[in-house]
Structures are given as C-alpha cells and as structure tokens.
SEKOLLO-433563 format. One record per atom (N, C-alpha, C, O): x, y, z; residue number from 1; atom name; residue in three letters. Coordinates in Angstrom, 1 decimal, padded with zeros to 4 digits. Atoms other than C-alpha are relative to their C-alpha. Example, Ala and Ser with C-alpha at 12.3 -4.5 7.8 and 13.67 -1.06 7.14 Angstrom:
BEGIN
ATOM   east  north     up num atome residu
ATOM  000.9 -001.2  000.0   1     N    ALA
ATOM  012.3 -004.5  007.8   1    CA    ALA
ATOM  000.9  001.2  000.0   1     C    ALA
ATOM  001.9  001.2  000.7   1     O    ALA
ATOM -000.9 -001.1  000.0   2     N    SER
ATOM  013.7 -001.1  007.1   2    CA    SER
ATOM -000.8  001.1  000.8   2     C    SER
ATOM -000.3  002.2  000.9   2     O    SER
This chain:
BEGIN
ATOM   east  north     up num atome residu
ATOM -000.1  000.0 -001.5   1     N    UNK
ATOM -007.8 -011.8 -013.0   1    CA    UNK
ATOM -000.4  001.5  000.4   1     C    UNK
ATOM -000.1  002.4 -000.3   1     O    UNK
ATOM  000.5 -001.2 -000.5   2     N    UNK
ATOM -009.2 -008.8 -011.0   2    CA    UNK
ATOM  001.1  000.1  000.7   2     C    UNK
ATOM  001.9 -000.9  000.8   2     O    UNK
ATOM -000.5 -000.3 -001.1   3     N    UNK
ATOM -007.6 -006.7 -008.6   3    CA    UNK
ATOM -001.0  001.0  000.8   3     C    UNK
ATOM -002.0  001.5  000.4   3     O    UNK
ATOM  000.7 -000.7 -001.4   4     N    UNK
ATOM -008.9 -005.0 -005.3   4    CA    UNK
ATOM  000.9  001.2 -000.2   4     C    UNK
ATOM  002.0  001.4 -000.9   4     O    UNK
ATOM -000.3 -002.2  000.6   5     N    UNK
ATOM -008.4 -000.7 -005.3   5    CA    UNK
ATOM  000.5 -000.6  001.8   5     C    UNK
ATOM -000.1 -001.4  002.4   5     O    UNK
ATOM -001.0  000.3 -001.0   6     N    UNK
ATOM -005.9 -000.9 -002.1   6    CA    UNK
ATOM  000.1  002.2  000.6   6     C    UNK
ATOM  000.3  003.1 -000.2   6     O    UNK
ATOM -000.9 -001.4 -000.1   7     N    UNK
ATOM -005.0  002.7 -000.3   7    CA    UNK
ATOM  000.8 -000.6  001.1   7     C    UNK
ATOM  000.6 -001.6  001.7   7     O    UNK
ATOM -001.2  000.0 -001.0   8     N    UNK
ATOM -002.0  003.0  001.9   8    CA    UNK
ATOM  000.2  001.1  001.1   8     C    UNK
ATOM  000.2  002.3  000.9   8     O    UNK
ATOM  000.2 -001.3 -000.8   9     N    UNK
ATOM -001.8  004.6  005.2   9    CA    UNK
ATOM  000.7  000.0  001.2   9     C    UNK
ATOM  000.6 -000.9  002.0   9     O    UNK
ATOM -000.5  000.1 -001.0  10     N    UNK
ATOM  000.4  005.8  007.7  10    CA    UNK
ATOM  002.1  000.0 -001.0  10     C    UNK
ATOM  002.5  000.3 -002.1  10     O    UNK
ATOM -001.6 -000.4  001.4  11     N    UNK
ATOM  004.7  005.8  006.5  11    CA    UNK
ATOM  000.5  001.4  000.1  11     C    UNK
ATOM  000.1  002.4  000.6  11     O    UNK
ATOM -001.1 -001.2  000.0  12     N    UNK
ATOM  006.9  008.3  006.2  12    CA    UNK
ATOM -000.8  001.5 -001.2  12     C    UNK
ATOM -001.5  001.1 -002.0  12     O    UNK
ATOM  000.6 -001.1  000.6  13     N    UNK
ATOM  005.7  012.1  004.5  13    CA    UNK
ATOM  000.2 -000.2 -001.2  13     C    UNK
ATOM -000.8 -000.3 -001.9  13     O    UNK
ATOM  000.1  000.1  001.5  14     N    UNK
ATOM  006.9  011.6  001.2  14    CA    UNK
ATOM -000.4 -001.3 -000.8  14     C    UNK
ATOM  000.1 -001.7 -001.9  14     O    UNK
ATOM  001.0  000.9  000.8  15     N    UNK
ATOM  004.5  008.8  000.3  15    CA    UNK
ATOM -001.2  000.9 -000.5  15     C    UNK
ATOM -001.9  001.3  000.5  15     O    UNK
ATOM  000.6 -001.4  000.4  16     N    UNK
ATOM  002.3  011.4 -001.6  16    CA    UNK
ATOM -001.7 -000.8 -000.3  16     C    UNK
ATOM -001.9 -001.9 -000.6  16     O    UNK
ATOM  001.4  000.4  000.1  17     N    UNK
ATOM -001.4  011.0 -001.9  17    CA    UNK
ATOM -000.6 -000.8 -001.4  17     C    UNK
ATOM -001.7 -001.4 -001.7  17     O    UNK
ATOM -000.1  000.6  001.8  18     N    UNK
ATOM -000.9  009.9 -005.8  18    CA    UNK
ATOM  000.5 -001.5  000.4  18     C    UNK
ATOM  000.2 -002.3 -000.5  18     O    UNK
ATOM -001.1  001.2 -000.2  19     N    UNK
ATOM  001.3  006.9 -004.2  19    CA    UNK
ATOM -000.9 -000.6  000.8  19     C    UNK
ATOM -000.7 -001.9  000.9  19     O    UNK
ATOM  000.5  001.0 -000.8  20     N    UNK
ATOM -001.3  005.9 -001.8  20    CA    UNK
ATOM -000.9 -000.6 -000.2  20     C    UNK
ATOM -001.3 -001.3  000.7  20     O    UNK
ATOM  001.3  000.5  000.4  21     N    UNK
ATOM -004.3  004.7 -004.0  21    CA    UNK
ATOM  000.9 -001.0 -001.1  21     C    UNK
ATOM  001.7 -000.6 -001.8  21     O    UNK
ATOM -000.9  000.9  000.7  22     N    UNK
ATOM -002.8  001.3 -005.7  22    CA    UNK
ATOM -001.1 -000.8 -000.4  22     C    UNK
ATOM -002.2 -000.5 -000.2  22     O    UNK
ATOM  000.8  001.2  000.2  23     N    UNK
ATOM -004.4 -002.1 -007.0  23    CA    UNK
ATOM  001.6 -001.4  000.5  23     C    UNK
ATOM  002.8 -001.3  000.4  23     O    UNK
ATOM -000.5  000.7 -000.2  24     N    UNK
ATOM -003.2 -005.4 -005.8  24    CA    UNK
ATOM -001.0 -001.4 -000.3  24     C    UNK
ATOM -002.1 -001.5  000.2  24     O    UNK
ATOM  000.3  001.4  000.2  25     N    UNK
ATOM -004.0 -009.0 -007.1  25    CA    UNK
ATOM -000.5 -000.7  000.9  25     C    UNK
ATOM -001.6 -001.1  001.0  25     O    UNK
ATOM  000.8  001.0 -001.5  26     N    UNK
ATOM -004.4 -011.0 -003.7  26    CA    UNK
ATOM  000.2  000.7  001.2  26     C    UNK
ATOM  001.2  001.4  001.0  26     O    UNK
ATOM -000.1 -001.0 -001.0  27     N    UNK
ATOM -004.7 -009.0 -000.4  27    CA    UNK
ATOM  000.9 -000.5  000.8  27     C    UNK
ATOM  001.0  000.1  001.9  27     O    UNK
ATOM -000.8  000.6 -001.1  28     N    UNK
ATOM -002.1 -011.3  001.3  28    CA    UNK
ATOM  001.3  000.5 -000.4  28     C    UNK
ATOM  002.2  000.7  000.5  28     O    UNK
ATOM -000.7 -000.7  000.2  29     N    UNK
ATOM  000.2 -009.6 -001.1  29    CA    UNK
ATOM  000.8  001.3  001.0  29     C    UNK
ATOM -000.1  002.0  001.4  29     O    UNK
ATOM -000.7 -001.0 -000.5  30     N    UNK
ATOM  002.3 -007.1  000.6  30    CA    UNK
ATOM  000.2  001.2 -000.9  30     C    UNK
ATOM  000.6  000.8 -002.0  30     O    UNK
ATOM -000.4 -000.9  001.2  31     N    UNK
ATOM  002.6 -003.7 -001.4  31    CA    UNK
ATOM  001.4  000.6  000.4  31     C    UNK
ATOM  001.7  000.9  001.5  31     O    UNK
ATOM -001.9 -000.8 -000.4  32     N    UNK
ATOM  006.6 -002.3 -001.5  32    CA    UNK
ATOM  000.2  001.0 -000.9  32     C    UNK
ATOM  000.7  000.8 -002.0  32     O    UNK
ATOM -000.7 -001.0  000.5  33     N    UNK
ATOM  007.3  000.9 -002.5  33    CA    UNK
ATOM  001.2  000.3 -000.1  33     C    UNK
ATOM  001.8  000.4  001.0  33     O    UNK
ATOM -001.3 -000.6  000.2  34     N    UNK
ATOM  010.7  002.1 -004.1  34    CA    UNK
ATOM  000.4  001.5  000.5  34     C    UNK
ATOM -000.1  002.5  000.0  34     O    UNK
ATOM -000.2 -001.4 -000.3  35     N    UNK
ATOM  012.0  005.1 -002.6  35    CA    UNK
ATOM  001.4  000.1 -000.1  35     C    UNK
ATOM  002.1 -001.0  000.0  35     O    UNK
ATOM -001.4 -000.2 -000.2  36     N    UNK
ATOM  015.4  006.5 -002.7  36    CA    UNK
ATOM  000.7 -001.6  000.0  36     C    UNK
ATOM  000.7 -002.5 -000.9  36     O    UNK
ATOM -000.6  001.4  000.5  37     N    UNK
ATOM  017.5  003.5 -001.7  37    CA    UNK
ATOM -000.5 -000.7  001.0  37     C    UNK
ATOM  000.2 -001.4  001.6  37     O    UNK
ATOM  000.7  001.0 -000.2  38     N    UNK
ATOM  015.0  001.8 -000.3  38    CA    UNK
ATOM -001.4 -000.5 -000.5  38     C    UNK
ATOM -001.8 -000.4 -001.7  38     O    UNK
ATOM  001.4  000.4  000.6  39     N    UNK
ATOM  011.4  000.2 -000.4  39    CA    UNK
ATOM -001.0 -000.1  001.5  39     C    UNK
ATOM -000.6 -000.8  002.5  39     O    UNK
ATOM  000.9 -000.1 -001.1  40     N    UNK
ATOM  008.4  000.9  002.1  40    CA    UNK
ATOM -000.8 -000.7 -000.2  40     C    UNK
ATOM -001.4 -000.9 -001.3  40     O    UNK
ATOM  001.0  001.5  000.0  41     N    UNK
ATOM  006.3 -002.0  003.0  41    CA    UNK
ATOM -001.2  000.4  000.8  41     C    UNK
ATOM -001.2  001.2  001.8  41     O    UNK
ATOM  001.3 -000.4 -000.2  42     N    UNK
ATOM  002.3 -001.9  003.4  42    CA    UNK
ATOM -000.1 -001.5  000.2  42     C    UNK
ATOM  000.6 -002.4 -000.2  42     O    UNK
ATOM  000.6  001.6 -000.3  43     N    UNK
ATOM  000.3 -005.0  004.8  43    CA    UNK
ATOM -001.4  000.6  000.0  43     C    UNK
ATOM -001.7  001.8  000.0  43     O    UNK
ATOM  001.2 -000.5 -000.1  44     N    UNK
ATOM -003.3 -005.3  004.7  44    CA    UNK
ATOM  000.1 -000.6  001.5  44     C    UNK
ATOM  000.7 -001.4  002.1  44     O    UNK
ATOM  000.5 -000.2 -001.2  45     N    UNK
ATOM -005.3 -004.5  007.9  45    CA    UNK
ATOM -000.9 -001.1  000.4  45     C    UNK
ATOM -001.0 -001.6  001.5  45     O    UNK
ATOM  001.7  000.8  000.0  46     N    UNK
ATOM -008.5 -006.6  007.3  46    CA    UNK
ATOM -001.3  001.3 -000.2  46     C    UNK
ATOM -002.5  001.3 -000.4  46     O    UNK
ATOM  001.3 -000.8  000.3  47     N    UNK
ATOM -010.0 -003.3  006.7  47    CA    UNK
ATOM -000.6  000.1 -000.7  47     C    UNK
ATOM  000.0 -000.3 -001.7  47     O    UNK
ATOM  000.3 -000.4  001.7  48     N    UNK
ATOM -011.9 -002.3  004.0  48    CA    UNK
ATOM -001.3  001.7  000.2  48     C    UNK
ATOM -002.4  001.5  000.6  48     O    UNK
ATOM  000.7 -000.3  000.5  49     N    UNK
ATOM -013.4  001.2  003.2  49    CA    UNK
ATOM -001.0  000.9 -001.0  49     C    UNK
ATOM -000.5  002.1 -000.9  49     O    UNK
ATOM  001.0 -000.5  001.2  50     N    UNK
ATOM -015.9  002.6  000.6  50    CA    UNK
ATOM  000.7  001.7 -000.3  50     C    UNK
ATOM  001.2  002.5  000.4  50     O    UNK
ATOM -000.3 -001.3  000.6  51     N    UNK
ATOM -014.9  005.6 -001.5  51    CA    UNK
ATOM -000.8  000.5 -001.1  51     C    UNK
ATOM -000.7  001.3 -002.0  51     O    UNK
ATOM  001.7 -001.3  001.2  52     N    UNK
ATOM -018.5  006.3 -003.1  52    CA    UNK
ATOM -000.2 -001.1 -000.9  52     C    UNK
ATOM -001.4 -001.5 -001.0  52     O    UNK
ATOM  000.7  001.4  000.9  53     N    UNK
ATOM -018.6  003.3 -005.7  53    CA    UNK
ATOM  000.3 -001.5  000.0  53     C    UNK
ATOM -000.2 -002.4 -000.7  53     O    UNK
ATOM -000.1  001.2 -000.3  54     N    UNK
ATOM -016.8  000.4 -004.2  54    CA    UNK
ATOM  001.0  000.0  001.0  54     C    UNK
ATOM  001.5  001.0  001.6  54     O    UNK
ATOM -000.6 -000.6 -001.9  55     N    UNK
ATOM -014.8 -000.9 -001.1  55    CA    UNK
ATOM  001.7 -000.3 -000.9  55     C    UNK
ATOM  002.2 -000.8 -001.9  55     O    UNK
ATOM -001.4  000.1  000.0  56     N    UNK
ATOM -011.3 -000.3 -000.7  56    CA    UNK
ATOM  000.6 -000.6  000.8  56     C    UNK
ATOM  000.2 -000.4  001.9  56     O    UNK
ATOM -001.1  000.6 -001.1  57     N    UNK
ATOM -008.6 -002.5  001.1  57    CA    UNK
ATOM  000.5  001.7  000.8  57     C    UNK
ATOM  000.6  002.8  000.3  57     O    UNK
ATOM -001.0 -000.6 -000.8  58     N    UNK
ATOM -006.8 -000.7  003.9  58    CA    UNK
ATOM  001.2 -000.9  000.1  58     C    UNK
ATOM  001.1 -002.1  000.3  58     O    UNK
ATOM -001.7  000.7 -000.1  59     N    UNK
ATOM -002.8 -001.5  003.9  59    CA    UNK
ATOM  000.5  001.0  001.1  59     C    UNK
ATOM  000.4  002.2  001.2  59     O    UNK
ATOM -001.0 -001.5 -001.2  60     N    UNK
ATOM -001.0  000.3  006.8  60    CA    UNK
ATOM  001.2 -000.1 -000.3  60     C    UNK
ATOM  001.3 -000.8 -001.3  60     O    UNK
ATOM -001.7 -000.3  000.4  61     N    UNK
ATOM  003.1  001.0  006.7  61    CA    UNK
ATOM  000.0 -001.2  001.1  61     C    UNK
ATOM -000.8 -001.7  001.9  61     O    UNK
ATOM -000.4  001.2 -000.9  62     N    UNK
ATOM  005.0 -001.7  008.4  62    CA    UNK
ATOM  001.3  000.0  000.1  62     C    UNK
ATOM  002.0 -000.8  000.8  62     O    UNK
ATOM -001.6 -000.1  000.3  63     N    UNK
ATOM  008.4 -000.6  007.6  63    CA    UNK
ATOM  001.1  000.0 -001.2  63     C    UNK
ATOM  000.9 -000.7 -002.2  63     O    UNK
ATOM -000.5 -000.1  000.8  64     N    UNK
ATOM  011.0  000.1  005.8  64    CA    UNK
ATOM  001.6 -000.9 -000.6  64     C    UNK
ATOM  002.5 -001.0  000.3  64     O    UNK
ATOM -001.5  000.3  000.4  65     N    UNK
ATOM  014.4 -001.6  003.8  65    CA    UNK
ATOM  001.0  000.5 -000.6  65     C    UNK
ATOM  001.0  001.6 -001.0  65     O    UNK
ATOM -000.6 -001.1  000.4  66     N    UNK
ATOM  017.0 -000.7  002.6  66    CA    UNK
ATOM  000.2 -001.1 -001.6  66     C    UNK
ATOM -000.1 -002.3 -001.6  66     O    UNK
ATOM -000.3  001.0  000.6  67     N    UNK
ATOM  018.1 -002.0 -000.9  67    CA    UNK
ATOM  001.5 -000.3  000.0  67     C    UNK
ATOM  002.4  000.5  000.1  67     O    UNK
ATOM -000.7  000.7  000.1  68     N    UNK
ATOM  020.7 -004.6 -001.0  68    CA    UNK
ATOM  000.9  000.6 -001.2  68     C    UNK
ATOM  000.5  001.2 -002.1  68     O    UNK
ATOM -000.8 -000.6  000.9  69     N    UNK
ATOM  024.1 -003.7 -002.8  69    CA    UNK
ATOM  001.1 -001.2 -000.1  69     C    UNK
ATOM  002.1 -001.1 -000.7  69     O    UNK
C-alpha cells in the first residue's frame, strides 16, 4: 500500500518543522498529533503542492483535544 507525503500547516508554534512533513495512507484520514496532554488535528485541504520531485497533500490545523482520563 502506498502513502501520499502530507505537510501540515497552520496550529499552534510548537508543531516544529520536523513534525510537519508526514505520510498518510488515505487522504480522508485525519492526521492527530500527540502533544503534552493532548492531540492536534490536521484535515486535508484538497490541496496539493509540489516540493521539486512529487506533489504533496496540504492538511491544515482544525483543532485541538484534550486526552481523556
């Protein structure tokens, strides 16, 4: 199974530039980052673009949770 090269954009500052280039299996996927005691949610855009040898999904921030205790 392939995946699509995904970046992430937009979110709170300490999503770091290392954190924002990902892969994801289906683009309908949601990406969720763990942070402290929560998890930051990415959706795709419909965008997609190129970074010199193939295209990238665009995900933007969508918000955040907290985790459940």
């Amino acid at each position: 199974m392939s995946a699509f090269k995904v970046m992430l954009t937009g979110g709170p500052s300490y999503v770091t530039e290392s954190m924002r280039l990902c892969e994801v299996v289906d683009l309908a996927d949601s990406v969720k980052l763990s942070y402290g005691n929560g998890y930051e949610h990415f959706g795709y855009t419909g965008e997609t673009v190129s970074d010199g040898e193939e295209p990238v999904a665009v995900f933007t921030w969508k918000g955040r949770t907290k985790i459940a205790e």
